[in-house]
C-alpha positions as a Markdown table, in Angstrom:
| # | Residue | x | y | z |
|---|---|---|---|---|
| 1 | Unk | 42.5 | 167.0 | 12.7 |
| 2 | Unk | 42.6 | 164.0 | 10.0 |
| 3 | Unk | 42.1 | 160.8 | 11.7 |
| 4 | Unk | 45.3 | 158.5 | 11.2 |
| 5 | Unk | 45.0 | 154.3 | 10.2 |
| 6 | Unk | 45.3 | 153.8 | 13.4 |
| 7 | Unk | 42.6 | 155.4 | 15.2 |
| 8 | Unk | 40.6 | 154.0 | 12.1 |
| 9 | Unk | 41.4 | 150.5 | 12.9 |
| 10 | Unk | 41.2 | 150.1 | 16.1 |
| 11 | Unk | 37.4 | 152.1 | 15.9 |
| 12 | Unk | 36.6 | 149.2 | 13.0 |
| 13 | Unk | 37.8 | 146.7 | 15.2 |
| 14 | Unk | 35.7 | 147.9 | 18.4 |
| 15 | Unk | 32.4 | 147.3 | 16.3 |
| 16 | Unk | 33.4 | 143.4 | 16.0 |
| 17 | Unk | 31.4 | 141.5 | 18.3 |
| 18 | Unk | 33.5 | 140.4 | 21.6 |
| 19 | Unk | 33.3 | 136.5 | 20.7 |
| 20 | Unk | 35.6 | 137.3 | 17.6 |
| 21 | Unk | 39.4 | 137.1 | 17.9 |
| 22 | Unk | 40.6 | 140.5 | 17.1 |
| 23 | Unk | 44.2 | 140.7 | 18.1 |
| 24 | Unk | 47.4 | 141.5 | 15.4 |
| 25 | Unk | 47.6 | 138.2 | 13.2 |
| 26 | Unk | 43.9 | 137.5 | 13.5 |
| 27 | Unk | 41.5 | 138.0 | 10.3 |
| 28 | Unk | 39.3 | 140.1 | 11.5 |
| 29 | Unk | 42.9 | 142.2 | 12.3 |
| 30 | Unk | 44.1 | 142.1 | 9.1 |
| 31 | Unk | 40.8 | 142.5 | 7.2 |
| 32 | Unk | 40.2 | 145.8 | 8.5 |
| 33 | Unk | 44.2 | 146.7 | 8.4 |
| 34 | Unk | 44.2 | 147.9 | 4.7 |
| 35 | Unk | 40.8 | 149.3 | 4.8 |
| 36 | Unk | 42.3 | 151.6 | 7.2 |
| 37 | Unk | 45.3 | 152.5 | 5.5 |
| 38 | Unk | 43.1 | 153.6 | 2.0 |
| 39 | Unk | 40.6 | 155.4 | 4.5 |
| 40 | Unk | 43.2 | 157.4 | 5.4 |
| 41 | Unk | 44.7 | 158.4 | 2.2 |
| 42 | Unk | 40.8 | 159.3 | 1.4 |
| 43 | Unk | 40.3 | 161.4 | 4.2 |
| 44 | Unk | 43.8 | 163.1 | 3.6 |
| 45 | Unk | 42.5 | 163.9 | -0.1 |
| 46 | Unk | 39.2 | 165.5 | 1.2 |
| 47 | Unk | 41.7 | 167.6 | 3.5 |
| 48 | Unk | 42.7 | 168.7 | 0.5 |
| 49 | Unk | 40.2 | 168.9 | -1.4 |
| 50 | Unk | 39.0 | 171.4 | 1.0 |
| 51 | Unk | 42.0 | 173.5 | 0.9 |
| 52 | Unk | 41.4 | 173.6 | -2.9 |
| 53 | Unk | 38.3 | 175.1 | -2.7 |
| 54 | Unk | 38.5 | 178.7 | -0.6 |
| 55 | Unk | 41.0 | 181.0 | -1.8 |
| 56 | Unk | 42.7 | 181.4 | 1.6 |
| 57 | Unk | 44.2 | 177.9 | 1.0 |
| 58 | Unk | 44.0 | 177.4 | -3.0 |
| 59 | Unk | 47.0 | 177.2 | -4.9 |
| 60 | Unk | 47.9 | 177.3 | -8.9 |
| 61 | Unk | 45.2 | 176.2 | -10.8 |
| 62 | Unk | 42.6 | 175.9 | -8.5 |
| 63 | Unk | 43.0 | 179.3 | -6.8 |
| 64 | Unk | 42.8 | 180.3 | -11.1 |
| 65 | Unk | 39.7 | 178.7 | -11.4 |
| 66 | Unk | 38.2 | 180.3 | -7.3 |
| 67 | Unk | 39.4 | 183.8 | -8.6 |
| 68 | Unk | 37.8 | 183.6 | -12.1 |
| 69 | Unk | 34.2 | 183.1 | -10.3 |
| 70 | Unk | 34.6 | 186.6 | -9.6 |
| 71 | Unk | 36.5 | 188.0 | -13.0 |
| 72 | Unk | 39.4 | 187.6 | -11.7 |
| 73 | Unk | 42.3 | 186.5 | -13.5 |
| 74 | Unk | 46.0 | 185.6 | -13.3 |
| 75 | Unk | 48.2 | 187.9 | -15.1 |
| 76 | Unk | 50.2 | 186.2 | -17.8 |
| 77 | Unk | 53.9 | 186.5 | -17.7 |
| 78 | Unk | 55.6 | 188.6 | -20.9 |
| 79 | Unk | 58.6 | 188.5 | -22.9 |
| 80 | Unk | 61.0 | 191.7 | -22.2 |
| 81 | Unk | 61.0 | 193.9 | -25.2 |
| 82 | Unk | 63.3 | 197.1 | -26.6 |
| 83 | Unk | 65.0 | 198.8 | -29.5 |
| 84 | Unk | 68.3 | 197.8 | -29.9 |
| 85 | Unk | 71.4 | 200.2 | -31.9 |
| 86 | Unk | 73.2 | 197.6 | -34.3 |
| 87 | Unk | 76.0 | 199.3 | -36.2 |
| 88 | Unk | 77.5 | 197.9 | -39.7 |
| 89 | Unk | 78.1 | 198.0 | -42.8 |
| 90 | Unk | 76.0 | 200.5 | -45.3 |
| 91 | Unk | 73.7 | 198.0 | -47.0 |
| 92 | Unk | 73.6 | 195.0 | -44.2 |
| 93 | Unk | 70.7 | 193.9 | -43.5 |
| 94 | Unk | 69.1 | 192.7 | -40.3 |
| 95 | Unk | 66.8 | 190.2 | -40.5 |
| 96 | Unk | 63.6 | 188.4 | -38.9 |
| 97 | Unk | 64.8 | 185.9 | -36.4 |
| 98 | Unk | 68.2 | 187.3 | -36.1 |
| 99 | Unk | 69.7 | 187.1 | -32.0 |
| 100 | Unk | 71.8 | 189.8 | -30.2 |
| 101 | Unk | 72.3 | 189.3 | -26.7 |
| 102 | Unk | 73.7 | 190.2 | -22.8 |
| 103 | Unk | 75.2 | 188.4 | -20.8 |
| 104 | Unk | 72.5 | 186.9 | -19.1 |
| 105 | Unk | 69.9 | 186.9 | -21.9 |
| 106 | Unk | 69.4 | 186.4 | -25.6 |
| 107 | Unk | 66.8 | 188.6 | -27.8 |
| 108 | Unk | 64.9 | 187.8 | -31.3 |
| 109 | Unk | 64.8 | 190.7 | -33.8 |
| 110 | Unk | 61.5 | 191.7 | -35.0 |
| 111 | Unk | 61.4 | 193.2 | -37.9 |
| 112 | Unk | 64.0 | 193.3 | -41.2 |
| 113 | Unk | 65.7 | 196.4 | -41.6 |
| 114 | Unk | 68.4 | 197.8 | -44.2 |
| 115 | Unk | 71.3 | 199.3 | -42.5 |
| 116 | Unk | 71.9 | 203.0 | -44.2 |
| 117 | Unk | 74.4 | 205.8 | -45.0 |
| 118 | Unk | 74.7 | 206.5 | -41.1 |
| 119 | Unk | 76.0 | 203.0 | -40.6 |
| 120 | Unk | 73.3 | 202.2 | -38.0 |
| 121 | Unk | 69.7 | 200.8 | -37.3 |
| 122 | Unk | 67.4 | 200.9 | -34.6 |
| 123 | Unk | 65.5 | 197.6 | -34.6 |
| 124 | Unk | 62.3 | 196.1 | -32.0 |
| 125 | Unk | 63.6 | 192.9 | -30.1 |
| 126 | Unk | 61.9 | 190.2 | -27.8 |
| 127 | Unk | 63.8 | 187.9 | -25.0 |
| 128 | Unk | 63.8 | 184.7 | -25.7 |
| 129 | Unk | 62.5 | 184.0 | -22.5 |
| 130 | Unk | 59.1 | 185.0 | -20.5 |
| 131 | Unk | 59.2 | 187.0 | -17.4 |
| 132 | Unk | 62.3 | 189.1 | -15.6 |
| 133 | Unk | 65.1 | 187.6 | -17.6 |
| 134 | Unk | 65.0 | 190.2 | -20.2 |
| 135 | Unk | 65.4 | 193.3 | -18.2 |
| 136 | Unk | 68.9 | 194.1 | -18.5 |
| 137 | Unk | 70.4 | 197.5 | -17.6 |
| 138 | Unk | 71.2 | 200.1 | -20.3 |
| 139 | Unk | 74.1 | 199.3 | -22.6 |
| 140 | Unk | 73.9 | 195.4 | -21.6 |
| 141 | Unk | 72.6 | 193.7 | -25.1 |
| 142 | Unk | 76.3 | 193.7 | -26.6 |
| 143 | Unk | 76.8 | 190.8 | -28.8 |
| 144 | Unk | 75.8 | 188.6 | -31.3 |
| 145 | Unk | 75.5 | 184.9 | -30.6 |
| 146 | Unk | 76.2 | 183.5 | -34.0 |
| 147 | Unk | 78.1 | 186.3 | -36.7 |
| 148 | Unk | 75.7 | 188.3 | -38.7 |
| 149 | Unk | 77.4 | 189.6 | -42.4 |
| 150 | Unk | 78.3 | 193.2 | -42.2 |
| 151 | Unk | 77.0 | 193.7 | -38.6 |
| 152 | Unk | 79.6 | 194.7 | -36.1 |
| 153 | Unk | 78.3 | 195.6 | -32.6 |
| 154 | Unk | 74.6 | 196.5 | -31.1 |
| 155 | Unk | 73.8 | 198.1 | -28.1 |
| 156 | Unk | 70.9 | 199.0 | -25.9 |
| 157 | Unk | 70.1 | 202.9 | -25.5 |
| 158 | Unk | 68.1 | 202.7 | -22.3 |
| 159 | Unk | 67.0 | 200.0 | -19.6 |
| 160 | Unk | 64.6 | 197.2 | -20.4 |
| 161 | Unk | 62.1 | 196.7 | -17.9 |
| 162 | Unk | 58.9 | 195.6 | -19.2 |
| 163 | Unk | 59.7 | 191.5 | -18.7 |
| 164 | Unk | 56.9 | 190.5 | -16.7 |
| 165 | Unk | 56.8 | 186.8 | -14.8 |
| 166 | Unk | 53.3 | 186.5 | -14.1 |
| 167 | Unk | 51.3 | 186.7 | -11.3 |
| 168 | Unk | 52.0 | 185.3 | -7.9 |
| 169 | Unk | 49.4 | 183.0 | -5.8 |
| 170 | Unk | 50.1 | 185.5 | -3.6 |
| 171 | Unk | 49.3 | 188.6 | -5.6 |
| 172 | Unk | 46.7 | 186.8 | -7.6 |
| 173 | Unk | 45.0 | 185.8 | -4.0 |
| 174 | Unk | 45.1 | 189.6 | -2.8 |
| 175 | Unk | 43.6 | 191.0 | -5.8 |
| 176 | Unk | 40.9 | 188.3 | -5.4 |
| 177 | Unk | 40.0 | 189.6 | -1.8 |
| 178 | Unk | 40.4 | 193.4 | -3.4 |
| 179 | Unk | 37.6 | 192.6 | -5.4 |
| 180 | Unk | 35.3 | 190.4 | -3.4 |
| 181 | Unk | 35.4 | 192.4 | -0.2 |
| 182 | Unk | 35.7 | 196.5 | -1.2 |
| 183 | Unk | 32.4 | 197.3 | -3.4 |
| 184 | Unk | 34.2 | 198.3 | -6.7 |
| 185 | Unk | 31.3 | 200.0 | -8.4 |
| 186 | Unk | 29.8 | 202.6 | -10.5 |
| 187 | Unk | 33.5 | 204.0 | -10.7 |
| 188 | Unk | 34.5 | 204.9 | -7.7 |
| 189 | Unk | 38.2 | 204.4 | -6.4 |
| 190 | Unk | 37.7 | 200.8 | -5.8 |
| 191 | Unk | 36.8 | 200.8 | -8.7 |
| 192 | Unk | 39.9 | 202.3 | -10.3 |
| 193 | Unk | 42.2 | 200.4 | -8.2 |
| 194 | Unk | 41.2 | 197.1 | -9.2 |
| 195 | Unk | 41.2 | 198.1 | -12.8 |
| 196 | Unk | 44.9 | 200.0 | -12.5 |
| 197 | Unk | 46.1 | 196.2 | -10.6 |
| 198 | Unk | 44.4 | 194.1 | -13.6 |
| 199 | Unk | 47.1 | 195.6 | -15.7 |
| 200 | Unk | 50.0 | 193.5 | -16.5 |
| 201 | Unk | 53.2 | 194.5 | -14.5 |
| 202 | Unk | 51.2 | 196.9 | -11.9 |
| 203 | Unk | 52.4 | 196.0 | -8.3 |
| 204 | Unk | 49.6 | 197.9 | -6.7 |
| 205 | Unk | 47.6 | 201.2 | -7.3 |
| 206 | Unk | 46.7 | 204.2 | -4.9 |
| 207 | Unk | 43.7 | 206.1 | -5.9 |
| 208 | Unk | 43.2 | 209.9 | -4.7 |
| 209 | Unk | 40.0 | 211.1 | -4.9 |
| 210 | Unk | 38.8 | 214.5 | -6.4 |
| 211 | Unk | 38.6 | 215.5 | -2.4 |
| 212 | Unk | 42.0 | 215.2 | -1.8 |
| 213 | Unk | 43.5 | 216.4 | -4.9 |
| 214 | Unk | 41.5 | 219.2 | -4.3 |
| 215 | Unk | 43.3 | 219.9 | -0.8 |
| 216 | Unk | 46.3 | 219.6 | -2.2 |
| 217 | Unk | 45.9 | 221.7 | -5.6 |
| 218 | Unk | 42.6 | 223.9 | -5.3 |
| 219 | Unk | 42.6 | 224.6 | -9.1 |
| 220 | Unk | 42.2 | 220.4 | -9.5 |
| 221 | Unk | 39.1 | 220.3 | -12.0 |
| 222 | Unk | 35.9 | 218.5 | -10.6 |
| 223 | Unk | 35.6 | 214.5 | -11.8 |
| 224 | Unk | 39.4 | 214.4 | -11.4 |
| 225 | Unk | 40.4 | 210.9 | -10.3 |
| 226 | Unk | 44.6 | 210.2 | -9.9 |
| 227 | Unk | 45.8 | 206.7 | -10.3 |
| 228 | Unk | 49.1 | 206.4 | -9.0 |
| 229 | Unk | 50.9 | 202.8 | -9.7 |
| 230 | Unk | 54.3 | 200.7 | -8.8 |
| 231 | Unk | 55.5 | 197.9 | -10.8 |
| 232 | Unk | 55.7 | 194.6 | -10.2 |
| 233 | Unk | 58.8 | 195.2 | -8.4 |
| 234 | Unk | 57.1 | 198.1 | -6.2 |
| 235 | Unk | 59.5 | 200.5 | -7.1 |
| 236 | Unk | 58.2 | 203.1 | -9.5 |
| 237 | Unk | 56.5 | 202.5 | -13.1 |
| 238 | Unk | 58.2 | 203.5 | -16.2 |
| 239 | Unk | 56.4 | 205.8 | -18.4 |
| 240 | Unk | 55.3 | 203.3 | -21.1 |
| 241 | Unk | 53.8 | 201.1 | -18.0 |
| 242 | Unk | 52.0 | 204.6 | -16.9 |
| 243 | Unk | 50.5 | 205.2 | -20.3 |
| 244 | Unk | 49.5 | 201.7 | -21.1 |
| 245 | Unk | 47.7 | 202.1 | -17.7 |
| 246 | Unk | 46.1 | 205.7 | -18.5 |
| 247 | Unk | 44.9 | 204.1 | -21.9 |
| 248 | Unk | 43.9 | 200.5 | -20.4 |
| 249 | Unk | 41.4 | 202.4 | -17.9 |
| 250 | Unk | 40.4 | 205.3 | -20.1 |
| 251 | Unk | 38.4 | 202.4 | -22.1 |
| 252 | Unk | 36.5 | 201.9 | -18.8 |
| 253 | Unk | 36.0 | 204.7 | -16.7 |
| 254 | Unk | 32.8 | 206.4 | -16.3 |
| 255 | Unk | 31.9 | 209.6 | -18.5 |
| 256 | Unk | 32.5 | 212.8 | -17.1 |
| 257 | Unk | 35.8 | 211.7 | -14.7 |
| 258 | Unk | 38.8 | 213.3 | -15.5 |
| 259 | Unk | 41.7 | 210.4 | -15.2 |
| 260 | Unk | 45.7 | 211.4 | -14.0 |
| 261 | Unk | 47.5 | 208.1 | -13.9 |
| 262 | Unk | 51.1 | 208.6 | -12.6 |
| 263 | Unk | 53.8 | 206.6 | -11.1 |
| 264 | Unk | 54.6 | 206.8 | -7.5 |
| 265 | Unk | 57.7 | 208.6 | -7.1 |
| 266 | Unk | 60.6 | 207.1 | -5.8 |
| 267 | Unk | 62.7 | 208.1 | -2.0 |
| 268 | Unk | 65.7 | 206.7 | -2.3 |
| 269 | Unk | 66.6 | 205.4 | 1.5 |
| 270 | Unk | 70.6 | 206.0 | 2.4 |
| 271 | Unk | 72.4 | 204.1 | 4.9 |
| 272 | Unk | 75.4 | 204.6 | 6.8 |
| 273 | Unk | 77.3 | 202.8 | 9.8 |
| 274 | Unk | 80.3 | 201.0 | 11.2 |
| 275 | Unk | 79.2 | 197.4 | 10.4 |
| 276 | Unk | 81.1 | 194.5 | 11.5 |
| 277 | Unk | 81.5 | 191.8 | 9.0 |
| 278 | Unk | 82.3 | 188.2 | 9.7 |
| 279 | Unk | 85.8 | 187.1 | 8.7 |
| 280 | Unk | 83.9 | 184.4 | 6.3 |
| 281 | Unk | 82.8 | 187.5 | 4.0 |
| 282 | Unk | 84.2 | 190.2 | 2.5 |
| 283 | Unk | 82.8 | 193.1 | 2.7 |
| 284 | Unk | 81.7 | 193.4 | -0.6 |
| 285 | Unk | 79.6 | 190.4 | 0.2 |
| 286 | Unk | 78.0 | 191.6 | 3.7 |
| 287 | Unk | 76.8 | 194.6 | 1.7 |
| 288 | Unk | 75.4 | 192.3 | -1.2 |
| 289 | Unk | 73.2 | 190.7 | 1.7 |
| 290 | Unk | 71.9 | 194.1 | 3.2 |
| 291 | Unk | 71.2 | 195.7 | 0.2 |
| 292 | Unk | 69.1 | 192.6 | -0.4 |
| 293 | Unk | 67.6 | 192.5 | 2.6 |
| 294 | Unk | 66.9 | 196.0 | 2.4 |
| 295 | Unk | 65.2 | 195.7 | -1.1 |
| 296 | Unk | 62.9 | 193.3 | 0.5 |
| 297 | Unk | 61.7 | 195.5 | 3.1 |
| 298 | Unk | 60.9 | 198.3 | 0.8 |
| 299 | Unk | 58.8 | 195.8 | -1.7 |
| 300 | Unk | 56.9 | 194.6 | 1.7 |
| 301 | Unk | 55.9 | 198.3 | 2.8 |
| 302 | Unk | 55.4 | 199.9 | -0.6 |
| 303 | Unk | 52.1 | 200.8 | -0.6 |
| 304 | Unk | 51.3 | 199.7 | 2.9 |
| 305 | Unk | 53.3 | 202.0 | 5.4 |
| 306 | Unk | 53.5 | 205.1 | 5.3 |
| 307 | Unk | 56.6 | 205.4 | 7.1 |
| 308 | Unk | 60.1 | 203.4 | 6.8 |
| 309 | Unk | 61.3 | 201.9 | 10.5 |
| 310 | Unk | 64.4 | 202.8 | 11.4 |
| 311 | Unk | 63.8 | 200.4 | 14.1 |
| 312 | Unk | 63.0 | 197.2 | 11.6 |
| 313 | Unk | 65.6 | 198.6 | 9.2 |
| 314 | Unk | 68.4 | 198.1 | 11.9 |
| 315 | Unk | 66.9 | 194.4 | 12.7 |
| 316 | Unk | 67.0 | 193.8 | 9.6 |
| 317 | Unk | 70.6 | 194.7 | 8.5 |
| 318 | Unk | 71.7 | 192.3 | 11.2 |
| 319 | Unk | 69.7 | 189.5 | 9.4 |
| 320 | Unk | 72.2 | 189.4 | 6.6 |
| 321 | Unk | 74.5 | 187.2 | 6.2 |
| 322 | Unk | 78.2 | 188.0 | 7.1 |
| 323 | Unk | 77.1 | 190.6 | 9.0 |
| 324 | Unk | 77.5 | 190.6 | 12.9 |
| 325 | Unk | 77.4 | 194.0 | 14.5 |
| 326 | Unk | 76.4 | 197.6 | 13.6 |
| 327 | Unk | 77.0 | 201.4 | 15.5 |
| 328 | Unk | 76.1 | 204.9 | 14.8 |
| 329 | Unk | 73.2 | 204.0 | 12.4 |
| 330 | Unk | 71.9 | 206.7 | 10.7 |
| 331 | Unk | 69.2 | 206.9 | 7.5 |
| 332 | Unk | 68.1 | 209.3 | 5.2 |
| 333 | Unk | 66.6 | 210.8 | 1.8 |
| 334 | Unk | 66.8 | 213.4 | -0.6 |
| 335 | Unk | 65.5 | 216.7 | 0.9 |
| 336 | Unk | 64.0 | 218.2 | -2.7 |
| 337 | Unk | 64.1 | 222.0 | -1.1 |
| 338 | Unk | 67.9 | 221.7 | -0.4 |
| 339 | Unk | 68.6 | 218.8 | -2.6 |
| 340 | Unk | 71.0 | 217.3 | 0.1 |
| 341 | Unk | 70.9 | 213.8 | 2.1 |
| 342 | Unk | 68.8 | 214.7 | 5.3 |
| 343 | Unk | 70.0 | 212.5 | 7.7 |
| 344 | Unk | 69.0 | 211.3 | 10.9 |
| 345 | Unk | 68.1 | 208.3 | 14.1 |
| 346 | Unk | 64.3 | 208.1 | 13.2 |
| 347 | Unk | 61.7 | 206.9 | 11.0 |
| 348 | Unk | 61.1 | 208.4 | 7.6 |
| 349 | Unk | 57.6 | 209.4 | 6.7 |
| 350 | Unk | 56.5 | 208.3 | 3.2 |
| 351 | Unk | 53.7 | 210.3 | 1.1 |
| 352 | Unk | 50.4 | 208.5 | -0.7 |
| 353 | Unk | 52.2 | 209.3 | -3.2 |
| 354 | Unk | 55.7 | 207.9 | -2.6 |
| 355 | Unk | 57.7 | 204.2 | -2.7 |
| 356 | Unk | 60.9 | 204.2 | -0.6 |
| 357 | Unk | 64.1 | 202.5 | -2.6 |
| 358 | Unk | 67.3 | 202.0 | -1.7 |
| 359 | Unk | 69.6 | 204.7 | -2.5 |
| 360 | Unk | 72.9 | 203.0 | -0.9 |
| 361 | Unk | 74.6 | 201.2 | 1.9 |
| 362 | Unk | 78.2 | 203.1 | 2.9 |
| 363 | Unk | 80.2 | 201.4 | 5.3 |
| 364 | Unk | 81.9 | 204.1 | 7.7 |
């Protein structure tokens, strides 16, 4: 514990010899007084200063500078990008620089491109903006900010997802202790899981080794290592995230290993049961906050249980706010041999393989 000005002072003032008046108001008194008071702030900074230096405690840019000691480094955040449908006029063109945007973001065109007999165009576009601002649902980049000649409406074809916002202190801080205290070497599946979470946008990584791919699938060729990865949300990677990965550590793997990189597949988690919602919210609103709630829980365990609580789960629902009371709560997942919800009071188990999602809350 830091020593405060007082204990300082009064220490100082114990080392003056017994003839000298040292009571408040005397010299001696307020000589040492603002010594004190800067000793403190001194001692506070080489609290600190401490704190800086071990990665348990660092923060920003002086946990960057403890993790680079050991190659590691903070992933950058990215700017969202897709291919946007914009529909006009044969001969319109669409130029560098030119926006289109959703509601809740606004995207640069890439490239210049000469609308054509079909009346349409398919052209690359960046957000604005670094990190998760980008990714917008399908069908959300609708408009144009400022009026484009002979351009009438554009639309996105599929999902944008690859806006990345960098790298946590907290992420950053768990991929330095990844590498410091598993020995990643000579590829083995430390190995492989460090490089699959250096990626850009990879949440974490499983690795399955030739052993128990074997168990699974006898026919699995020998050297055959399986990378299986969730984003940076922890739900499942998209397929260009998975094949950026394949190629990212197919530059560094050992000869001889056959690499599978594949995203974890997703369990959707249902819900169901007679909640009680405060009079304050609607219910609309109390099943905002659980599904929030909910999608917090799954990020925490993805990768890390291997089972969903339906014990936690329940605590957890009465967390949110608005909600007061619940009864007859049941869970449960997709059954793939039947294809129907299997529902039940008890914990679901979740594969090496697998990252639970939510699937829905229904209020009954």
């Amino acid at each position: 514990m830091l020593e405060d000005r007082s204990t300082i002072q009064n220490r100082m003032l114990s080392g003056i010899p017994e003839e000298y008046d040292t009571s408040e108001g005397s010299f001696f008194y307020d000589a040492v007084k603002p010594v004190a008071v800067e000793l403190e702030a001194a001692y506070q900074q080489l609290g600190e200063i401490l704190d800086k230096g071990f990665a348990e405690t660092a923060m920003g840019e002086w946990l960057d500078k403890k993790a680079a000691e050991q190659g590691v480094y903070r992933k950058k955040p990215t700017k969202a990008t897709t291919v946007v449908t914009i529909t006009g006029s044969e001969g319109a063109i669409v130029n560098i620089g030119d926006k289109v945007a959703s509601d809740t973001a606004t995207f640069i065109c890439k490239e210049t491109k000469t609308i054509d007999a079909t009346g349409q165009v398919n052209v690359m576009v960046e957000c604005e903006e670094y990190g998760s601002a980008g990714n917008v649902p399908k069908g959300a980049i609708k408009s144009f900010p400022l009026t484009l000649t002979g351009l009438t409406s554009v639309t996105n074809g599929n999902p944008v997802t690859n806006g990345f916002p960098g790298e946590s202190d907290e992420e950053l801080r768990q991929r330095y202790f990844d590498k410091v205290r598993t020995p990643a070497t000579s590829g083995n599946r430390y190995h492989y899981k460090n490089w699959a979470k250096e990626y850009p946008d990879v949440g974490d990584a499983k690795v399955l080794s030739y052993e128990e791919l074997l168990a699974a699938v006898p026919e699995t060729p020998p050297g055959t290592v399986k990378v299986v990865i969730i984003d940076s949300d922890r739900t499942g990677a998209e397929p260009e995230l998975v094949d950026k990965v394949f190629d990212y550590i197919e530059e560094l793997r050992p000869i001889g290993a056959k690499l599978i990189v594949e995203s974890a597949k997703e369990v959707k988690i249902h819900i169901k049961a007679s909640f009680v919602v405060d009079g304050n919210y609607t219910q609309e609103e109390g099943k905002a906050n659980m599904e929030q709630k909910m999608k917090e829980y799954f990020r925490s365990i993805a990768f890390q249980k291997p089972y969903v609580s339906y014990a936690i789960l329940g605590s957890l629902l009465l967390e949110a706010e608005g909600v007061l009371e619940y009864s007859n709560l049941t869970i449960g997942f997709v059954d793939e041999s039947t294809s129907t919800i299997r529902w039940g009071m008890e914990n679901i188990s979740i594969k090496d393989d697998q990252v639970p999602v939510l699937g829905g809350i229904t209020f009954e």
